[in-house]
VOGU-3710 file (C-alpha; in Angstrom, 3 decimals, decimal comma):
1> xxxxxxxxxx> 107,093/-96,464/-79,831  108,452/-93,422/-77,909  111,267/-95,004/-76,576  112,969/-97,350/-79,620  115,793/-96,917/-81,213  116,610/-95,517/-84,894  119,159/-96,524/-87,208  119,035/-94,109/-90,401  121,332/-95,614/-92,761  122,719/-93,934/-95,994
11> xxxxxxxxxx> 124,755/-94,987/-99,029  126,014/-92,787/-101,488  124,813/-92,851/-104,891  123,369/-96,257/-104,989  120,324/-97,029/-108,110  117,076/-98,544/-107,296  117,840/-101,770/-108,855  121,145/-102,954/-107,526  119,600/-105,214/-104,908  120,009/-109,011/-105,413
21> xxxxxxxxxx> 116,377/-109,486/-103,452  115,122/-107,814/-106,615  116,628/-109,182/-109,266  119,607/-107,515/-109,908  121,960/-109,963/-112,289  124,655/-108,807/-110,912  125,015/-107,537/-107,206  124,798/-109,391/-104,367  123,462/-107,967/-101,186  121,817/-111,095/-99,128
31> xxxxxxxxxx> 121,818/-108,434/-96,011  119,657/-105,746/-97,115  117,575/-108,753/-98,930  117,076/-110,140/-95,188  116,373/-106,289/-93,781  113,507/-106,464/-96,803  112,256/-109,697/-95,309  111,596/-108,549/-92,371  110,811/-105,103/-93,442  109,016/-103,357/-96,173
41> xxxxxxxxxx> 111,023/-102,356/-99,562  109,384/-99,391/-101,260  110,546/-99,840/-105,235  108,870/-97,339/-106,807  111,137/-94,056/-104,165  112,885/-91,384/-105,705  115,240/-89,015/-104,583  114,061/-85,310/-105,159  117,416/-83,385/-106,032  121,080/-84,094/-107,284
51> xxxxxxxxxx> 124,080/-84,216/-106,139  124,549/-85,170/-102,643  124,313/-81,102/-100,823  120,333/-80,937/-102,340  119,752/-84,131/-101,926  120,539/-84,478/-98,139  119,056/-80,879/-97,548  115,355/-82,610/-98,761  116,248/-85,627/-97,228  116,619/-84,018/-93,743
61> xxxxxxxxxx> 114,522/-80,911/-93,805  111,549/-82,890/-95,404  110,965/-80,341/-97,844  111,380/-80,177/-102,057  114,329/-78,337/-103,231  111,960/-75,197/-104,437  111,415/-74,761/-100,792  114,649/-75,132/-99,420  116,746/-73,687/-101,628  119,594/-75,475/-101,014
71> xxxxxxxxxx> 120,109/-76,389/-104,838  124,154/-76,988/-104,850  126,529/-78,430/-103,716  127,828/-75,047/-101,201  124,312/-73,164/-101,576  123,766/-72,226/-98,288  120,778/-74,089/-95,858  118,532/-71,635/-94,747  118,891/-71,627/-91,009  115,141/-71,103/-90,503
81> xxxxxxxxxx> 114,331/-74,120/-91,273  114,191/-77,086/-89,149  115,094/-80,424/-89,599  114,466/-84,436/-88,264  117,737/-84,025/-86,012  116,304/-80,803/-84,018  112,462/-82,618/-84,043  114,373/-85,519/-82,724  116,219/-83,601/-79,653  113,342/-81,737/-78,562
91> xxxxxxxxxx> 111,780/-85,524/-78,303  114,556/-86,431/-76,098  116,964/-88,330/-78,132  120,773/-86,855/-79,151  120,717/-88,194/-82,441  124,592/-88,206/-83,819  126,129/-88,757/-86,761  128,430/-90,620/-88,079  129,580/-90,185/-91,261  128,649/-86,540/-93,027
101> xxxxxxxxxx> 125,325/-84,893/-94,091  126,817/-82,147/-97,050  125,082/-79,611/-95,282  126,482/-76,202/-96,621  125,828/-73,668/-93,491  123,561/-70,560/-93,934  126,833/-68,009/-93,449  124,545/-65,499/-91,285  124,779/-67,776/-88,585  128,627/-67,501/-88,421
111> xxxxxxxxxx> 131,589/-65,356/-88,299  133,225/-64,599/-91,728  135,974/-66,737/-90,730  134,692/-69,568/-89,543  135,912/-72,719/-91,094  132,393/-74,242/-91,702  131,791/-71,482/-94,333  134,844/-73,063/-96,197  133,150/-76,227/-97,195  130,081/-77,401/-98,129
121> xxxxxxxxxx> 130,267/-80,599/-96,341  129,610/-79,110/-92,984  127,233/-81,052/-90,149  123,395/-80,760/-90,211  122,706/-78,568/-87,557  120,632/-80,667/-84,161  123,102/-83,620/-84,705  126,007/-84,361/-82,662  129,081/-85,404/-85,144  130,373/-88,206/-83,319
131> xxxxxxxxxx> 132,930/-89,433/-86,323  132,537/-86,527/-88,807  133,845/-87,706/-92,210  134,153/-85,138/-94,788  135,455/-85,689/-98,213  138,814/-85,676/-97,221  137,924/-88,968/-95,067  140,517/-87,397/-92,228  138,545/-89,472/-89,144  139,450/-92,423/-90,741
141> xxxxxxxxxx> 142,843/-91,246/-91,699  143,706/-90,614/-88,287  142,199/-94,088/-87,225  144,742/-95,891/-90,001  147,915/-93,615/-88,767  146,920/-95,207/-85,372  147,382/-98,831/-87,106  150,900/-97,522/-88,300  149,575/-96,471/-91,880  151,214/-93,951/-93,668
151> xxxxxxxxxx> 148,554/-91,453/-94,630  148,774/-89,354/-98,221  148,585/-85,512/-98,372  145,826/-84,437/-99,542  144,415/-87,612/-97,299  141,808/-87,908/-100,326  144,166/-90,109/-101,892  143,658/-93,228/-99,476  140,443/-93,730/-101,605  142,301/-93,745/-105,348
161> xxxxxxxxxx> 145,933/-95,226/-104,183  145,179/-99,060/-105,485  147,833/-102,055/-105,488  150,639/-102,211/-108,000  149,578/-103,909/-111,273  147,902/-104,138/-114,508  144,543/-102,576/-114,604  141,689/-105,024/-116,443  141,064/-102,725/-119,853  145,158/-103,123/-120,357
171> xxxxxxxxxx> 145,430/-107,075/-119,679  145,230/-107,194/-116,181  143,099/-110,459/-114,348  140,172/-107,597/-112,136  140,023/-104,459/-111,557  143,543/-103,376/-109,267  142,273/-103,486/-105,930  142,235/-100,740/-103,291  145,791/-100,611/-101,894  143,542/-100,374/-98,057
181> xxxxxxxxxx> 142,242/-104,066/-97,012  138,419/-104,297/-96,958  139,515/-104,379/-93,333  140,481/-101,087/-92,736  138,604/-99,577/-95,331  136,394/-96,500/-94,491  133,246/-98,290/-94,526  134,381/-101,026/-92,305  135,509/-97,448/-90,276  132,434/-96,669/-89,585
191> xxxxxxxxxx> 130,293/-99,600/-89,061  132,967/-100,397/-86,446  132,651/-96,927/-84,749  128,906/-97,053/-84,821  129,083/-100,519/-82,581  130,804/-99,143/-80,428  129,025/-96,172/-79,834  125,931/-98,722/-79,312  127,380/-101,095/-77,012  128,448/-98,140/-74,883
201> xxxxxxxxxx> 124,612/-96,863/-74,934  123,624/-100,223/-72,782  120,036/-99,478/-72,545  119,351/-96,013/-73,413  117,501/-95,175/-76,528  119,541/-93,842/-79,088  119,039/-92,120/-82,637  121,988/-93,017/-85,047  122,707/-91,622/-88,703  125,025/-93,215/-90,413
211> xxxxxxxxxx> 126,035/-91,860/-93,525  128,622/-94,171/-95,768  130,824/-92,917/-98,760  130,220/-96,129/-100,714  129,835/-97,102/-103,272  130,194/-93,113/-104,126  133,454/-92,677/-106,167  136,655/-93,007/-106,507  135,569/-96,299/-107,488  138,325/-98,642/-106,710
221> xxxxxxxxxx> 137,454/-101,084/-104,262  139,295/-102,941/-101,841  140,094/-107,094/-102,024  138,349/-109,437/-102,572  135,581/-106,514/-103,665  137,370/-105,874/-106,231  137,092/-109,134/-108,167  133,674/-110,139/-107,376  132,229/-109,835/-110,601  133,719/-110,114/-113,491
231> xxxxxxxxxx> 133,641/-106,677/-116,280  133,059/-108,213/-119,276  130,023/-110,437/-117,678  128,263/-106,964/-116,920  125,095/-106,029/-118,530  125,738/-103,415/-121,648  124,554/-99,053/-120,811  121,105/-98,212/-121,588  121,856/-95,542/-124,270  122,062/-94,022/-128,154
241> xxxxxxxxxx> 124,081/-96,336/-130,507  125,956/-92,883/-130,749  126,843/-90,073/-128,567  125,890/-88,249/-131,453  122,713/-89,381/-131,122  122,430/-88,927/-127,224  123,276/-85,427/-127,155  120,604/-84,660/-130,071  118,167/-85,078/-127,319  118,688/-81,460/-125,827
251> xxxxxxxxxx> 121,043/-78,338/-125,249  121,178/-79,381/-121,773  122,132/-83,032/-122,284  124,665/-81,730/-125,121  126,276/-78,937/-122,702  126,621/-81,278/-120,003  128,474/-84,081/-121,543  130,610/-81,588/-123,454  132,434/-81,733/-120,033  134,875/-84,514/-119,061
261> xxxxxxxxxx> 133,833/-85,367/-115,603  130,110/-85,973/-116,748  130,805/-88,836/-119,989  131,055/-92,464/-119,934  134,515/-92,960/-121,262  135,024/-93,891/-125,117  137,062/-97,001/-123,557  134,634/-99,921/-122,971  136,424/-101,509/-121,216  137,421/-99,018/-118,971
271> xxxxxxxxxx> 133,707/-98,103/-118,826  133,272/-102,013/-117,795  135,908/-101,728/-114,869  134,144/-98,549/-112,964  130,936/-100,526/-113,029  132,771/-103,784/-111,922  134,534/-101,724/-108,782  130,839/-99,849/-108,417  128,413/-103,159/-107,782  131,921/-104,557/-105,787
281> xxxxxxxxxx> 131,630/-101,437/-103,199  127,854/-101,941/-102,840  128,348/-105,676/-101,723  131,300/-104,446/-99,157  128,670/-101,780/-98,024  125,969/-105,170/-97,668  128,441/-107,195/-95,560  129,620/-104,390/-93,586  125,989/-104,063/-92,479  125,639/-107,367/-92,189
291> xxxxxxxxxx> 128,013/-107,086/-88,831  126,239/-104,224/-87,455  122,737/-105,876/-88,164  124,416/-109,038/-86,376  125,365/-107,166/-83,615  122,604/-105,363/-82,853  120,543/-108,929/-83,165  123,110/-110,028/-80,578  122,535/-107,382/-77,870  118,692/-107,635/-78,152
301> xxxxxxxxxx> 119,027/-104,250/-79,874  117,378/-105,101/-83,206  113,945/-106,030/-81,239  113,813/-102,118/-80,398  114,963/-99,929/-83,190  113,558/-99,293/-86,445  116,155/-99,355/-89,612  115,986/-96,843/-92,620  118,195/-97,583/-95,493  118,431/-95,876/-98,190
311> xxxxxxxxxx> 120,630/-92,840/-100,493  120,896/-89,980/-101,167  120,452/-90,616/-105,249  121,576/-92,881/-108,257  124,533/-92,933/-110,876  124,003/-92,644/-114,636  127,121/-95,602/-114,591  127,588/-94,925/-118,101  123,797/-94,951/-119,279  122,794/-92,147/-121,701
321> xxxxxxxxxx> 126,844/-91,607/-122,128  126,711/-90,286/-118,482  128,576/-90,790/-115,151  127,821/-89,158/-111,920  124,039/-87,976/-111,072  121,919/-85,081/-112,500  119,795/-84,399/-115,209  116,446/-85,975/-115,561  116,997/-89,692/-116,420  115,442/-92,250/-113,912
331> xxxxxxxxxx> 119,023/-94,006/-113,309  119,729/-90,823/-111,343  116,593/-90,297/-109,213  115,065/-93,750/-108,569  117,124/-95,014/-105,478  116,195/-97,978/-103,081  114,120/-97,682/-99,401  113,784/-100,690/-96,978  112,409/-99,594/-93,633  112,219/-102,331/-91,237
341> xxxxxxxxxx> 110,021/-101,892/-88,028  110,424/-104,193/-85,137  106,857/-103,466/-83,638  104,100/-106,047/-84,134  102,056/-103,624/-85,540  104,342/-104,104/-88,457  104,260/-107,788/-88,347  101,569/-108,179/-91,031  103,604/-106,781/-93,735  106,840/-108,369/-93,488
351> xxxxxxxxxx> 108,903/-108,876/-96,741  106,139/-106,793/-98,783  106,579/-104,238/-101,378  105,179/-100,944/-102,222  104,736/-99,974/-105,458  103,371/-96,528/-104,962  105,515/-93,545/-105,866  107,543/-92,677/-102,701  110,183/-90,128/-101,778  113,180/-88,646/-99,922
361> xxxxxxxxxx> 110,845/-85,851/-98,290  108,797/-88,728/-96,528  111,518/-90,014/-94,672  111,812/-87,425/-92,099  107,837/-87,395/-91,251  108,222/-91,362/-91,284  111,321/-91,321/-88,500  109,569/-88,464/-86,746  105,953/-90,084/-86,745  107,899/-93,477/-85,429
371> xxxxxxxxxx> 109,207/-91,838/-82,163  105,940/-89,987/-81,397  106,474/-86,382/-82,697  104,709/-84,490/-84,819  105,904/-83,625/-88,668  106,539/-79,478/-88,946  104,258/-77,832/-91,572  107,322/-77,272/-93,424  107,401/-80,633/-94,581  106,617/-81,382/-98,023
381> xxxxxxxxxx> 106,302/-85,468/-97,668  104,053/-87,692/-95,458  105,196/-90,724/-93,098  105,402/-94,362/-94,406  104,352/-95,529/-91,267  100,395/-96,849/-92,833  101,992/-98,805/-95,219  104,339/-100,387/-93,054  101,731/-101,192/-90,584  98,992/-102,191/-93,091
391> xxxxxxxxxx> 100,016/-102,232/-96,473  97,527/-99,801/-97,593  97,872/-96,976/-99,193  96,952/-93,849/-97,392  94,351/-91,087/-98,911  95,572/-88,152/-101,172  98,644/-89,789/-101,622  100,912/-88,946/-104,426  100,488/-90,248/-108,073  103,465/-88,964/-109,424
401> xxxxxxxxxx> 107,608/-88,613/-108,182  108,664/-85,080/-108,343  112,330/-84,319/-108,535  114,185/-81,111/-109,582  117,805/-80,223/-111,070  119,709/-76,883/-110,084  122,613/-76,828/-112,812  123,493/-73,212/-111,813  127,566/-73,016/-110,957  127,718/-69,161/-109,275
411> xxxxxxxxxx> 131,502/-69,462/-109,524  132,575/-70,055/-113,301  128,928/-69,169/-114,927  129,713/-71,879/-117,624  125,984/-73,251/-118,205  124,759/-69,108/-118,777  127,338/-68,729/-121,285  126,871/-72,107/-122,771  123,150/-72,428/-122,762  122,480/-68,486/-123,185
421> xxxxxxxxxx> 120,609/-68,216/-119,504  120,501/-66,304/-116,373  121,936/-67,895/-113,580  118,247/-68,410/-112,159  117,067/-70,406/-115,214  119,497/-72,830/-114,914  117,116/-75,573/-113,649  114,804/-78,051/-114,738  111,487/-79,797/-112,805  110,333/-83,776/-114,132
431> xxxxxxxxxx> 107,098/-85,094/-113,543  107,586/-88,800/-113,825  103,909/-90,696/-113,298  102,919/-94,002/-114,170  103,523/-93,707/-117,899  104,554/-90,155/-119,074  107,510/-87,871/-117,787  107,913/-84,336/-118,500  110,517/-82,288/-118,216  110,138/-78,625/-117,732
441> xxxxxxxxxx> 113,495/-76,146/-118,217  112,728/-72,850/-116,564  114,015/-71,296/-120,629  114,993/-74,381/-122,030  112,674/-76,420/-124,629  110,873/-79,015/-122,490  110,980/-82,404/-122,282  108,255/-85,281/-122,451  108,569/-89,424/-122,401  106,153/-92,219/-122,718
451> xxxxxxxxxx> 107,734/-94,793/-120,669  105,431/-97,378/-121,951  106,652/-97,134/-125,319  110,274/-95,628/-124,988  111,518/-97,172/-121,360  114,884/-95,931/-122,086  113,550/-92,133/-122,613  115,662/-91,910/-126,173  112,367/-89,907/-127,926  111,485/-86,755/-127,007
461> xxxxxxxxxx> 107,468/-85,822/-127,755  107,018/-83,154/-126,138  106,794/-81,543/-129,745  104,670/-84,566/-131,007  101,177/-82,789/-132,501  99,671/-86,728/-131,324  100,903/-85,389/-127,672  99,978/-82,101/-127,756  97,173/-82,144/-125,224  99,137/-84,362/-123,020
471> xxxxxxxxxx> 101,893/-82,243/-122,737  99,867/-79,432/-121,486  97,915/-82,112/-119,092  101,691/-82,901/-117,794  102,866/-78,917/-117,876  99,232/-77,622/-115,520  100,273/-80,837/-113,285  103,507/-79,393/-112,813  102,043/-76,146/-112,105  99,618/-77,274/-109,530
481> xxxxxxxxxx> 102,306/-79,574/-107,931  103,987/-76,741/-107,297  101,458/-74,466/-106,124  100,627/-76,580/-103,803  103,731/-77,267/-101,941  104,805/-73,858/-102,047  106,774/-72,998/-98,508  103,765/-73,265/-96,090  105,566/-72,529/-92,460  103,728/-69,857/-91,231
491> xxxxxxxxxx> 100,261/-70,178/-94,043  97,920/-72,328/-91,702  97,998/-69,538/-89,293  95,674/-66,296/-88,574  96,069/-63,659/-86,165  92,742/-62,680/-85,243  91,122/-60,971/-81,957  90,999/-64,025/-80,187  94,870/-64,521/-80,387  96,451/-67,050/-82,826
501> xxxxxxxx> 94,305/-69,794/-84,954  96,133/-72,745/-86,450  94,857/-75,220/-88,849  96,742/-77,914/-90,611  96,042/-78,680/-93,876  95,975/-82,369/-94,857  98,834/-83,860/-96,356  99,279/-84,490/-100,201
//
């Protein structure tokens, strides 16, 4: 279909499992249930980097973080390489954004003072921003001083400035809501601006990314979000009896939660109300695109465009001791993907699931193979479109997620001194197949997980003489994973007397 349109939805820092359609106890999300219905949800899709910057770069250049590069949040994107919004615009579309991509701009490409080499939350290059949100959330602080809003400097704070009260772990009857209604909040922002960008399309195809905060923290979420389910009905962390105990594991694990930002409080409770606010912002995020999958039903929009929803990574939410994303544990890594394609060639799957490994780096060949271009070599994933249209799964593919970790911090140094590395061996590699996981640190001790036996990755074998040979199965895999996605732009290509010879290697 050369001439639909595509909706490329994102959430920030949603886990695989908090989708009602799939059993989640908690959540509620009846819209992306109904998008599953009439799509296909892949529950076995993994993101391939943490925190948002590397995440987004794989996401959008198609390629593994070894090839990119792009391995924090402010480590520059290589200019050279291309991505789904340029593939889109030489197709003929003026895909836009709405929202923000993290993109950290390759500074040889600007002046020195250019502003965009201030931030790392610049605008993937090929997209038009046509509501840019940044951290800061200043579109839609300008939006709410339009409604007569007084707006907070730094305007950060409209996402942590909550309603006077008493906060649930000191007495109080929910977690203090948002002091924004749900109707001004940022996410129904965006949905709004995105409607109106469509209706003012009429008939021309269009190619929309929109990129939502939530439910990415400060989590505190806005009425009656806020209160939907109650904290002390939530389900208890998956982790140690002890935090002792957790950070035993390894050097990494114990470094990392040595730091403040990165552990579940002590406070149960407290723990309790984040989680409570967290599921809360995920069901605004459902209703909100509930309206826009409404309207575009509506306008006879929905008939032509093929939605992509999915995120950028998970959140530990207090499992292994942890909050944010990082690491090597599953909570952070194994993210949900519903792609729902209105052509009847897709008709035959409708409301299935795939339950073959799947990851970011696909998503770009999949929205590039749907419009009728062709994937770059640089690509390091494969479209979804077979198993949408038949369910199948396609040759060579994948038996294994790969994901990678780049805990390097070139400003303070603190994980050299801590850990005794360089700054390039702070990073890790996981191999996560259908039973085993390993963990390889570039000079740490590794890693290495049955799942079938220890689900909740609490006992380390990778020093297990019964494992031995497994571990080194797991290590060569790792190896030859590598090896064979290393950066591949220009390798299918000779120069010989006859002028240039090309020949694409298949996909695996």
């Amino acid at each position: 279909m050369e001439h639909g349109n595509v909706l490329f939805v994102t959430a920030d820092q949603w886990r695989a499992e908090c989708l009602s359609g799939w059993g989640h106890p908690i959540v509620r999300t009846p819209n992306l249930d109904a998008l599953a219905a009439e799509g296909v949800h892949f529950t076995r899709h993994y993101a391939q980097a943490a925190p948002c910057g590397p995440s987004r770069a794989s996401i959008h250049t198609g390629q593994y973080l070894m090839n990119h590069r792009s391995g924090t949040n402010g480590t520059p994107l290589d200019a050279r390489h291309t991505n789904w919004a340029f593939e889109a615009r030489r197709h003929g579309y003026d895909p836009v954004l709405f929202g923000y991509t993290d993109t950290s701009q390759d500074p040889r490409a600007f002046g020195s003072d250019d502003p965009l080499l201030r931030t790392y939350e610049g605008p993937l290059p090929g997209l038009t921003s046509e509501v840019l949100m940044a951290g800061d959330g200043a579109a839609w602080a300008r939006w709410l001083a339009e409604k007569g809003y007084e707006i907070p400097d730094p305007t950060f704070g409209l996402y942590k400035k909550r309603k006077d009260g008493i906060e649930w772990e000191d007495g109080g009857p929910a977690p203090l809501p948002l002091a924004i209604p749900a109707e001004h909040h940022d996410t129904a922002f965006m949905v709004g601006e995105v409607i109106d960008y469509v209706r003012d399309r009429a008939a021309s195809p269009w190619f929309v990314h929109l990129s939502l905060l939530r439910p990415h923290p400060p989590w505190h979420a806005p009425e009656p979000y806020n209160a939907l389910y109650p904290p002390d009905e939530l389900p208890e962390p998956t982790r140690a009896p002890t935090f002792e105990e957790e950070v035993a594991e390894h050097p990494w694990l114990a470094y990392h939660l040595s730091r403040r930002y990165y552990r579940a409080p002590d406070d149960d409770r407290k723990l309790r109300r984040l989680a409570a606010s967290y599921y809360g912002l995920m069901t605004e995020v459902d209703d909100q695109l509930g309206r826009l999958f409404a309207f575009l039903q509506e306008t006879g929009e929905w008939d032509r465009t093929l939605v992509v929803f999915g995120t950028d990574h998970g959140e530990q939410l207090g499992d292994h001791w942890m909050l944010d994303k990082g690491g090597y544990f599953e909570q952070s890594y194994h993210i949900p993907l519903i792609v729902r394609d209105p052509r009847p060639e897709a008709t035959a799957t409708r409301g299935s699931r795939i339950e073959v490994f799947t990851e970011n780096v696909d998503l770009m060949p999949t929205m590039l193979d749907w419009i009728g271009a062709e994937t770059p070599v640089q690509c390091d994933g494969s479209s979804l479109l077979p198993f949408v249209e038949t369910g199948e799964t396609p040759a060579r593919w994948r038996t294994e997620a790969h994901f990678e970790f780049d805990f390097r911090e070139p400003q303070t140094g603190g994980p050299e001194r801590a850990l005794d590395l360089t700054l390039h061996q702070c990073s890790l590699n996981v191999l996560r197949g259908e039973r085993y996981k390993y963990v390889h640190f570039t000079a740490l001790p590794p890693l290495f997980f049955d799942l079938q036996e220890d689900p909740e990755e609490r006992v380390n074998r990778a020093l297990d003489p019964a494992c031995r040979e497994l571990v080194l199965e797991h290590a060569q895999r790792l190896l030859s994973w590598r090896m064979n996605h290393d950066e591949q732009t220009l390798t299918h290509i000779a120069l010989t007397p006859d002028g240039v010879f090309e020949r694409r290697a298949p996909r695996i």
